[in-house]
VOBA-1610 file (N, C-alpha, C; in pm, whole numbers, padded with zeros to 5 digits, always signed):
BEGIN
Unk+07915+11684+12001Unk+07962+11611+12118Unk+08009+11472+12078Unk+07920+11397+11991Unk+07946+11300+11947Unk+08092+11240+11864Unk+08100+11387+11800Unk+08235+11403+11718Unk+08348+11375+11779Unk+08337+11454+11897Unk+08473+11432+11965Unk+08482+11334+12027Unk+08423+11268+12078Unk+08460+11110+12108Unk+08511+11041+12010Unk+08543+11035+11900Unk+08568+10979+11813Unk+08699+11048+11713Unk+08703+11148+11779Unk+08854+11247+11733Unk+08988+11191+11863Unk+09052+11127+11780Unk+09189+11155+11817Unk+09239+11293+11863Unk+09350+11267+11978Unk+09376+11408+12025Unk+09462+11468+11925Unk+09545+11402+11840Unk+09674+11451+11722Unk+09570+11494+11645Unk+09422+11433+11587Unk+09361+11519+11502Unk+09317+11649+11552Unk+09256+11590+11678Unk+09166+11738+11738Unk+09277+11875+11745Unk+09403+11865+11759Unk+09506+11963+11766Unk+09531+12003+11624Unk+09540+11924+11537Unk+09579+11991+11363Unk+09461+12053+11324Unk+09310+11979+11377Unk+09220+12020+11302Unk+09199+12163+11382Unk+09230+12210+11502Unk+09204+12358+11559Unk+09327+12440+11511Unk+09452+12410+11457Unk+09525+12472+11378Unk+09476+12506+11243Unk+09446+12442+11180Unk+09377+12417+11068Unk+09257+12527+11046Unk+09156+12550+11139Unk+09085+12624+11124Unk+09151+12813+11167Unk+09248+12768+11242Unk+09307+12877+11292Unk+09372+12942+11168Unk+09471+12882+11140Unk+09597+12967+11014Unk+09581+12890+10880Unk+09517+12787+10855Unk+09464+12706+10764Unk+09628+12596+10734Unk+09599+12559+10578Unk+09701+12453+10545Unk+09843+12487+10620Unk+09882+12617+10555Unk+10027+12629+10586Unk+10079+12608+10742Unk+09960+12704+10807Unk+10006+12669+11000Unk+10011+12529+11019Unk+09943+12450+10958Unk+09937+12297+11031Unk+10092+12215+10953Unk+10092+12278+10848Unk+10248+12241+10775Unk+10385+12309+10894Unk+10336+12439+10907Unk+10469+12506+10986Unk+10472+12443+11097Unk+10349+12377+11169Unk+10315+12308+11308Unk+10387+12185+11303Unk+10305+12099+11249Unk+10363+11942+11222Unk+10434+11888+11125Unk+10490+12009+11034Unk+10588+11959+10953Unk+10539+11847+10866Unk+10690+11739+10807Unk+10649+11669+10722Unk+10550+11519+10778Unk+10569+11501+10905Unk+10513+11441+10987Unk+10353+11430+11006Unk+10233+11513+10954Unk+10135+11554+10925Unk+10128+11493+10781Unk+10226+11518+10686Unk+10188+11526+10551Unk+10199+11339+10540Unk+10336+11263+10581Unk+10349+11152+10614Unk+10138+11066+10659Unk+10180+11086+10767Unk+10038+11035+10835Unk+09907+11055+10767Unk+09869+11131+10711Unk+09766+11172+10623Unk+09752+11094+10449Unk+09959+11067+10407Unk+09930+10963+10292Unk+09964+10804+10330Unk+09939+10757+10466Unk+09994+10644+10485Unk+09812+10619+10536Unk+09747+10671+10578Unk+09574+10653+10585Unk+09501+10602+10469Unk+09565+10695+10384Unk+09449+10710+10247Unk+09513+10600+10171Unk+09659+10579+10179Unk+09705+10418+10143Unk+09650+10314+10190Unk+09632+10302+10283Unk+09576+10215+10398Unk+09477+10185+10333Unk+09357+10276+10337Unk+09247+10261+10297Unk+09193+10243+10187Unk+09263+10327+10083Unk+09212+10282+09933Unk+09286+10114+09889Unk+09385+10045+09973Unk+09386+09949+09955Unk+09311+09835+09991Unk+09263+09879+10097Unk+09204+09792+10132Unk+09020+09786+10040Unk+08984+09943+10014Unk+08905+09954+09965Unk+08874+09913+09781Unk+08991+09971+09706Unk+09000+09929+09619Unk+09058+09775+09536Unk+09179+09711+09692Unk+09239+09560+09640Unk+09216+09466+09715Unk+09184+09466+09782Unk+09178+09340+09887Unk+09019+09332+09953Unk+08919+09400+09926Unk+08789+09374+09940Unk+08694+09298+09770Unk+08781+09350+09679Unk+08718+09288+09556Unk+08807+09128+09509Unk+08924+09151+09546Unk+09039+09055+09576Unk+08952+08889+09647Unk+08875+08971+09745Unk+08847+08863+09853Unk+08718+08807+09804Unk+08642+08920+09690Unk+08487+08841+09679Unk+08528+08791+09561Unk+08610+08828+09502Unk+08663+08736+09390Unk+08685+08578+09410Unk+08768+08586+09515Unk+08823+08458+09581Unk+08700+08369+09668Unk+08591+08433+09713Unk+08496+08374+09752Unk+08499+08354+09902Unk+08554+08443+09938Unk+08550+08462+10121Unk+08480+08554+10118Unk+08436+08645+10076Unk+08333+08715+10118Unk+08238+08721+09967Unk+08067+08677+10058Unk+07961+08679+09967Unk+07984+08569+09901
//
């Protein structure tokens, strides 16, 4: 219950495709548009995770 409060409706729809026809249905579904959104996250995030959080304790704003 908890989960879905916290699921987006664009996820909650790929992720019930997903379990339905697996990778390829959610490719034939949402196209390159899925594949887009999924590497612009993990960009997002490993930057922030890997450059700009060690970036910053380096610099002495954080810790």
């Amino acid at each position: 219950m908890l989960k879905k409060i916290f699921k987006i409706k664009f996820v909650q729809k790929y992720t019930k495709i997903y379990k339905e026809s697996g990778f390829k249905g959610v490719i034939k579904e949402g196209g390159w548009k899925v594949l887009f959104y999924f590497f612009l996250y993990y960009l997002i995030r490993d930057s922030i995770l890997y450059i700009l959080i060690p970036y910053l304790i380096v610099k002495g704003f954080i810790f």
